[in-house]
N, C-alpha and C positions, 0 to 999 in steps of 0.2 A: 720447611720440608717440601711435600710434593705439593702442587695446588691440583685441586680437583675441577675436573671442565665441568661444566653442564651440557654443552656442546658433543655429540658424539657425530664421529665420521661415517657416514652411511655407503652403502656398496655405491661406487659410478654407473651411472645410466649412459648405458653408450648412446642414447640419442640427446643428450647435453651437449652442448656445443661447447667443445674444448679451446676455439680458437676468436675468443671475443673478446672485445675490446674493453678497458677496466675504464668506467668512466668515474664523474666527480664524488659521486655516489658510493661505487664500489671501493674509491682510495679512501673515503673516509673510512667504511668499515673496515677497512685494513688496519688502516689508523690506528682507528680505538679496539680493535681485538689485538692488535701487537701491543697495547698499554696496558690492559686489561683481556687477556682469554676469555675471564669467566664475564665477561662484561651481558647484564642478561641483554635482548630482542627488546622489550620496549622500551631500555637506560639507551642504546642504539639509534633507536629512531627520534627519540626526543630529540638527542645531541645533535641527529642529521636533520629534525625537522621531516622526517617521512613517515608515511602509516607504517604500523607494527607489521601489517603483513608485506610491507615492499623489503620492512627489513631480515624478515625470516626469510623470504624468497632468495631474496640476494645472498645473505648466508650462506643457505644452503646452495646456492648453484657455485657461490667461491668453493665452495665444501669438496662439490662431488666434481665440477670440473679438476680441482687440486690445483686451482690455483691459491688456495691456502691452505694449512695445514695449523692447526691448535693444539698443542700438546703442553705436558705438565714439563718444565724444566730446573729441576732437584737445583738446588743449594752443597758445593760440592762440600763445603764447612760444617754444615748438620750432619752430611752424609759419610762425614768418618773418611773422605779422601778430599783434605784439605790442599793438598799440592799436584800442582800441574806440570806435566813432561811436553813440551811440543816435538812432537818427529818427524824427520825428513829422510825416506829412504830413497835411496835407488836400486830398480826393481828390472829385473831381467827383461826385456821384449817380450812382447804374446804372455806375460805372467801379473800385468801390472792391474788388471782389473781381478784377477781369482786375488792377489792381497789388496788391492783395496777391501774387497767382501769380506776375505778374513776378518781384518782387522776391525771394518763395519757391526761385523758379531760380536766383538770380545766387550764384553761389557763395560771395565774400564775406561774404554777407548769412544770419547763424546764426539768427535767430529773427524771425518775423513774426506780427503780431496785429492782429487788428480790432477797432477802439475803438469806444465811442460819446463821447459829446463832444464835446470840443474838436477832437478830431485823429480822424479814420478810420482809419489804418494808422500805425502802430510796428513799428521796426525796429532789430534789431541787426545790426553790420558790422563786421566784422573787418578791419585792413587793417597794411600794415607801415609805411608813410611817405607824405609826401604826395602822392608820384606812385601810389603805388596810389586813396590818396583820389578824387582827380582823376580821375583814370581811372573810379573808381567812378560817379562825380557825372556824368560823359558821356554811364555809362548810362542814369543817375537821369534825365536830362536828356529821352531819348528816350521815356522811360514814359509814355504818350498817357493823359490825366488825372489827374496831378498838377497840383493848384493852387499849392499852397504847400509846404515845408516846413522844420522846424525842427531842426538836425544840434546835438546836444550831444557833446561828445568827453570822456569818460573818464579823469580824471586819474590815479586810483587806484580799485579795483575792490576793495572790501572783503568782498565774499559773493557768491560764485555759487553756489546751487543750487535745484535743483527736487528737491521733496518733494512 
């Protein structure tokens, strides 16, 4: 089901420097919080070989600059929407970022992207059967500048990850 962080994301300090360089250091924690979230501050330093507090600092400044992000990521199989919709709309000019956002909120809906090409916004959607679909699509329905679009369903899902 959901994993729990110990990690929480704390307000940005606008005097953090947003724009630094990620050195050998900071790609290891990367590293190992994409393998492990919940991985504690001193399993961290051990692995990287650095004191507990270089590795809380660093953390924290990937934290609040936002150059990472930690979050819990649901199991869509326990969660009762075991099948996936991918969607590709195309979206009127001047309207394709208000449905990106829609779409952004609707809960179902795991990941949103803005194209260029063929389709303006792609979408993934999680749902359990075809009355959640439907239900889904009602909303799809009311999204004020969709033109068109194109729902592929997910037979088998071979690789999910972000790296």
């Amino acid at each position: 089901m959901f994993h729990l962080l110990f990690l929480k994301m704390t307000q940005v300090d606008p005097t953090i420097e947003t724009n630094f360089e990620l050195d050998e250091i900071d790609q290891g924690i990367i590293e190992l919080l994409r393998l492990d979230g919940r991985m504690a501050l001193t399993e961290i330093s051990k692995q990287l070989n650095i004191p507990g507090a270089t590795a809380r600092y660093r953390v924290q400044r990937l934290l609040q600059s936002k150059a990472i992000q930690i979050t819990a990521w649901p199991n869509p199989n326990t969660m009762g929407k075991p099948h996936m919709l991918l969607l590709f709309l195309i979206v009127e000019n001047g309207r394709i970022d208000a449905v990106a956002e829609e779409l952004t909120a609707m809960p179902e809906v795991r990941f949103v992207a803005v194209l260029a090409g063929r389709f303006n916004v792609a979408a993934d959607v999680y749902f359990g059967g075809h009355a959640d679909l439907l239900t889904f699509f009602d909303k799809l329905h009311q999204v004020q500048g969709v033109i068109s679009y194109e729902p592929n369903t997910v037979l088998r899902l071979l690789k999910a990850s972000f790296r």
